[in-house]
N, C-alpha and C positions, 0 to 999 in steps of 0.2 A: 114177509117176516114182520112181526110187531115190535113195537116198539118194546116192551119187557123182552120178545126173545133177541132184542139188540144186545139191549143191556144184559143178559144173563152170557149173552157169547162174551161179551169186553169185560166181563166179570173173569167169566173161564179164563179168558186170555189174559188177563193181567195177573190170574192166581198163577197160572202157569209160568212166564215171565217171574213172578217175583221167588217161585221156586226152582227155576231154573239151576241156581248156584249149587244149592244146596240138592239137587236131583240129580245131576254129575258126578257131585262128590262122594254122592251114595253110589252111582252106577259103579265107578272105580273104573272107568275105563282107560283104556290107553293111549296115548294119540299113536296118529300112524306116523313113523316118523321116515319112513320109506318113501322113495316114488313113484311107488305101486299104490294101486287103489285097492280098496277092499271089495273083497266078494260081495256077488249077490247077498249070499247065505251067510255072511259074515255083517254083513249091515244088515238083515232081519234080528238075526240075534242080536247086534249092539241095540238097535231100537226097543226090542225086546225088554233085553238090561235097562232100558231107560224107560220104557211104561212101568216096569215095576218099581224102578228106583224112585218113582215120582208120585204112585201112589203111597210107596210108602212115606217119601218125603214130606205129602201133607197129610197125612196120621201122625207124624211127628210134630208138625206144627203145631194141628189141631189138639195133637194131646199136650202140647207144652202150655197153650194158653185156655185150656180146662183149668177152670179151678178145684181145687183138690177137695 
């Protein structure tokens, strides 16, 4: 790995990180509040819910600091 594709992962991973909060809060998800675990197929879908919730969470960023 080069040095740019260092720094483009610690880029990813720090955007990712800093939208974390706000990619949750869009998921809307539940906690489990049982002391059962959740399914296979029940943690593919929440994962699921949370790639989407996280693309869209930076399209929101990215449109709120677009200048108009």
């Amino acid at each position: 790995m080069s040095s740019a594709d260092d720094e483009q992962l610690k880029r990813r991973y720090r955007e990712f990180l800093d939208l974390l909060p706000l990619t949750i809060e869009i998921a809307g998800l539940a906690k489990n509040t049982s002391a059962r675990s959740f399914g296979s197929e029940q943690m593919e879908a929440r994962a699921q819910v949370l790639a989407t919730a996280f693309k869209l969470a930076r399209q929101v960023v990215r449109d709120a600091i677009k200048s108009p």
